[in-house]
N, C-alpha and C positions, 0 to 999 in steps of 0.2 A: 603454408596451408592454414587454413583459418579455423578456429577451434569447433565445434558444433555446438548448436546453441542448444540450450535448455526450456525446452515449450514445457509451461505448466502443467501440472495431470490435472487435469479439473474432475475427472471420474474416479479419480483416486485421492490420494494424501496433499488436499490442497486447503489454502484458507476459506476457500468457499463453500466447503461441506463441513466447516466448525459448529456454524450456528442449527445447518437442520441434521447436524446428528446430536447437539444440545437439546433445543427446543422440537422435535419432530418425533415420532413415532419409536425410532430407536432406541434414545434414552430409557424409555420407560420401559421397552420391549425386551432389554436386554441383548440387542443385537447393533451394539455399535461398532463401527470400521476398527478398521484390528490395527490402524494407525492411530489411534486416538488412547493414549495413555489410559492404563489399565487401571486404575484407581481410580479416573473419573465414573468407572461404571454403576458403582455401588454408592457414588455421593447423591447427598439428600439438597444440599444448596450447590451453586456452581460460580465463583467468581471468574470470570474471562478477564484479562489484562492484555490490552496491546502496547507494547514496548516500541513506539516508531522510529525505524530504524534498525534497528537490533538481528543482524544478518544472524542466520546458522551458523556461519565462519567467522562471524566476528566474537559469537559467544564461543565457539570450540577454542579461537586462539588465546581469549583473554578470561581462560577458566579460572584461575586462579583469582581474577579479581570481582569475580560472582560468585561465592561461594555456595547464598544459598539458592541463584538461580541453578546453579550447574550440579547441585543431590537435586531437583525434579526427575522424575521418570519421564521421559519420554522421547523421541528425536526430531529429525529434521521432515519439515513438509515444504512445497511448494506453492510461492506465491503467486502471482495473477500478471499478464503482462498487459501493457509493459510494469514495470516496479515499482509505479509510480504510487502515493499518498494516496491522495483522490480516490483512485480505481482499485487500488488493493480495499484502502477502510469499506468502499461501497460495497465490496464483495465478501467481505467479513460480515458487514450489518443484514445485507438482504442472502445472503446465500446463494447470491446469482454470480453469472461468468461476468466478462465485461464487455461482452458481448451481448447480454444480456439486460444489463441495468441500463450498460449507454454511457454513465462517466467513463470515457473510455481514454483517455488521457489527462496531463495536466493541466493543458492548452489545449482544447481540441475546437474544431469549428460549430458553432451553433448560428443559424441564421444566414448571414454573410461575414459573421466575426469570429474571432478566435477569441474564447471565450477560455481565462486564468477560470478553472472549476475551483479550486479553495478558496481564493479571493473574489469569486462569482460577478468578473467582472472584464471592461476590457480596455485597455491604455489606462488601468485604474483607474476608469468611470463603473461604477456599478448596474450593474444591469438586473436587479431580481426582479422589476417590470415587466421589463423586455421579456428577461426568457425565466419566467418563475418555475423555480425548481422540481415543481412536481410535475411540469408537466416536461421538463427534462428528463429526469427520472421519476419513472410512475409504480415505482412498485415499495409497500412499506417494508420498513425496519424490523429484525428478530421475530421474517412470519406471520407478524400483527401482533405479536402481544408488546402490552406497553413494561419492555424492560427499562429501569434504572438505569443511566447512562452517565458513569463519575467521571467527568473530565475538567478542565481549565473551562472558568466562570465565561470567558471573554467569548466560548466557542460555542455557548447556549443562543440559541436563537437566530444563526449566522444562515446564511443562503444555503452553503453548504451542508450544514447540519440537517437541515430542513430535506434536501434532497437526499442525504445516505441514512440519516437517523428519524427518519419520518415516523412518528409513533411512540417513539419512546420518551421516557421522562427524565427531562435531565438535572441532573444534580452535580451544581457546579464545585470546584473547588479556586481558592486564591494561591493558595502555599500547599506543593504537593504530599506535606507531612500531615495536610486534612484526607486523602485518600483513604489512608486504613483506617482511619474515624468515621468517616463516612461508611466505608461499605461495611465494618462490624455494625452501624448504627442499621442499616437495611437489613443485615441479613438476620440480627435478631428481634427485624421489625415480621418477619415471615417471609421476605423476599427469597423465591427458588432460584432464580437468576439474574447476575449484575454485570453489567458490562463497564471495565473501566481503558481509560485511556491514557500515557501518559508519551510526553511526542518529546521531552529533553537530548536525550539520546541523538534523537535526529539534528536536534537543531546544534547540536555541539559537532558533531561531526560535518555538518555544512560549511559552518562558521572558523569551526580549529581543525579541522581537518583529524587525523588520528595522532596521537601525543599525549602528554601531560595532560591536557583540559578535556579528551576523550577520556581518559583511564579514570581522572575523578571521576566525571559522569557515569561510568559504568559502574565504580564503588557505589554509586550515591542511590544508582537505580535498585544497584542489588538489598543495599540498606532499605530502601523501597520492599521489594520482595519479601522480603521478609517482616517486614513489620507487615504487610499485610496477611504471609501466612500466621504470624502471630494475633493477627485478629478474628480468625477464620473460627466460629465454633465446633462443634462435634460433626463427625460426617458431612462437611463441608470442604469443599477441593477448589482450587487455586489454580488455573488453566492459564498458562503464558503463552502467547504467541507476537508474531510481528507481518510488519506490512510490508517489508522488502529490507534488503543489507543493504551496504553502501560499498563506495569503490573509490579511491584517494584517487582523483585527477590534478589538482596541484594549479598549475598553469601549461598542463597540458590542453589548448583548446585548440579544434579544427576548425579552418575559418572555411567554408564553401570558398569558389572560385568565381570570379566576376562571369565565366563563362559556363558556371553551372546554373549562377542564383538568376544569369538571366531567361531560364526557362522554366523559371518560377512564379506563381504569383503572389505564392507569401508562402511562410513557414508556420508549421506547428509542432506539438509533442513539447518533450525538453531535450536537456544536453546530448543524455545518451538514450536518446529513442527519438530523433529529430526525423518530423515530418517534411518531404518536399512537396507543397501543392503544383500541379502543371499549370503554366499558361497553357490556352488549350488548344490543343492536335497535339501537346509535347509531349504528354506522357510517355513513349516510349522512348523519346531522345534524350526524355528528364532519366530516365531507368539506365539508360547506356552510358552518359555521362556519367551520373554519383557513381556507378559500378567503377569506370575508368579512375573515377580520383579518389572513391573512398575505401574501395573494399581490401586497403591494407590496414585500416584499421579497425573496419566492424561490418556488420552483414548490409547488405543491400541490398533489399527485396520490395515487390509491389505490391500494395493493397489489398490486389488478390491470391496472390500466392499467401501470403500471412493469413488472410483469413481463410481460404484454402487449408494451411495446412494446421488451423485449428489453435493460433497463438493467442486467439482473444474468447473460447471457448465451441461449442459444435456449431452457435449459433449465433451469425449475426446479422441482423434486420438492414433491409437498404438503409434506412433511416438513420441507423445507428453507423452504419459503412461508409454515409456520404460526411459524419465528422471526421472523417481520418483523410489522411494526402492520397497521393496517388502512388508516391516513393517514400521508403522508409530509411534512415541508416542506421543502424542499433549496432552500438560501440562491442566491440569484444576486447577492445584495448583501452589499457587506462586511462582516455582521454573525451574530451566532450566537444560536441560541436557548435559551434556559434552560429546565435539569430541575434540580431541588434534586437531586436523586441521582446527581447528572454534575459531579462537584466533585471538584478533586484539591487538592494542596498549596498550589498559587496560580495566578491567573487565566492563562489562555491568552491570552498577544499574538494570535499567528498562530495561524489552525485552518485546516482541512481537510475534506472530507468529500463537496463537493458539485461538481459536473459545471461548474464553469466553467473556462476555456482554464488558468487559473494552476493549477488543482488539477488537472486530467485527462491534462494532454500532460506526458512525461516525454521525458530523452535519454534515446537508445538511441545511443552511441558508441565506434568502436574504436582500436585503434592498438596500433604493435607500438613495441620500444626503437629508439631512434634510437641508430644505430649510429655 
């Protein structure tokens, strides 16, 4: 039997009620969700830090090598499906589902293309002509105020950016030992709120898979953490969360069947949350087949049943419906499925995507400097 998936609470303890119970009425009101670490109630500044990557069970397993991640108060919430970069950070930034903003995958369709949303582009031709960002996604950033945004220099001004950080003011870094320079530098310029981002994590577990080159990564993050709680002034708290865990697949990869992919007319999503498009009248033949071949290693469900039963939030627009397939397979086992058109430089160790405990539950932790 196949495990039960984990559908986001999006009305509850999820990354998309970070920002408007930060910036929104509650904060101030004294009436924040009673999942949102008790210490941020009474801070006077608010540094958010997104750790990309950084599952809830990745930090539970590897406590020891975060120390000062793992003394934060606070625990696990859920993140956004699928688990993907793109559609979690957008739901972070705007406080929307992902049914809501529309980057509603990694690959998802725009126009007649499958359109890479982080590299805003497609067979790596760029497209922010064609399909310019705001009017992909048309809602701004942190509510409208123009938050402070500390990330890597290279991702200021990017297609991307532009669609999930619309509004805000960025402040790049080269070397991630400028982060707690920078945000001490804002927050004793009078800045209430700063958003930073730091994506290493992810990109080591892609690349090395979990090992040696993950475990420094996680020292190097935590050293991170704490130099910037050491930068944090008086009454100033330090808010950690992440965009999804990760899940070691190795060379474990499902290839479709010559007699599956011919009732396709292309593919989208990623490894594990692979979309099947129908050729058309096929869509149910497309749903009976992947159930027949795939559903021993992950769920198989249709377009409507998913948003049916509320995996991309209560609401989602045709508009936003007609970017996703018509068949879904979302891995519950350690492995990923293959599209020739889902290739990058070299193979993914660890991938992401799909609604199990490693990929779904993120920290949500605070802490102020220890004085």
């Amino acid at each position: 039997m196949s495990p039960t998936p984990i559908v986001p609470d999006y009305t509850g303890a999820n990354v998309r009620g970070i920002i408007p119970a930060l910036l929104g009425p509650a904060k101030w009101d004294h009436t924040l969700p009673d999942w949102m670490p008790a210490v941020v109630a009474e801070a006077e500044q608010i540094v958010l830090l997104v750790l990309d990557g950084l599952g809830w069970d990745q930090l539970h397993e590897h406590a020891a090598l975060m120390p000062a991640l793992s003394s934060l108060e606070g625990g696990r919430i859920t993140t956004v499906a699928p688990t993907t970069t793109s559609t979690a950070l957008s739901s972070i930034a705007t406080g929307l589902t992902p049914g809501e903003h529309g980057l509603i995958g990694y690959r998802m369709v725009v126009g007649s293309e499958i359109l890479n949303v982080l590299r805003w582009a497609v067979n790596g031709d760029d497209r922010r002509r064609a399909y310019p960002p705001a009017d992909v996604q048309r809602f701004p950033a942190f509510m409208g105020k123009a938050v402070p945004v500390v990330s890597p220099i290279e991702l200021a001004g990017t297609a991307f950016s532009e669609a999930h950080l619309r509004g805000s003011v960025p402040v790049g870094w080269r070397a991630a030992s400028s982060m707690p320079v920078d945000i001490r530098r804002l927050l004793h310029g009078g800045e209430r709120f700063v958003y930073a981002y730091y994506g290493s994590i992810d990109k080591i577990a892609h690349e090395r898979g979990f090992g040696d080159y993950y475990e420094a990564e996680l020292r190097a993050s935590d050293r991170l953490v704490s130099d910037v709680l050491e930068a944090l002034p008086d009454r100033a708290v330090l808010l950690v969360t992440a965009d999804h865990g990760q899940v070691d697949v190795g060379d474990r990869v499902v290839k479709p069947s010559a007699s599956l992919l011919s009732l396709c007319a292309l593919q989208s999503g990623e490894g594990r949350f692979r979309w099947f498009h129908a050729r058309r009248g096929a869509a149910a033949e497309l749903l009976a087949a992947a159930s027949a071949e795939l559903a021993g290693t992950g769920w198989v469900m249709s377009r409507d049943q998913l948003i049916a039963d509320g995996w991309f939030g209560p609401t989602v627009p045709p508009a936003v419906a007609q970017r996703l397939g018509d068949v879904a397979a979302i891995a519950f086992e350690p492995v990923s499925y293959f599209d020739p058109a889902d290739v990058g430089p070299f193979d993914l160790v660890c991938r992401h995507g799909s609604v199990t405990s490693a990929e779904v539950y993120v920290p949500l932790v605070a802490g102020m400097r220890t004085r």
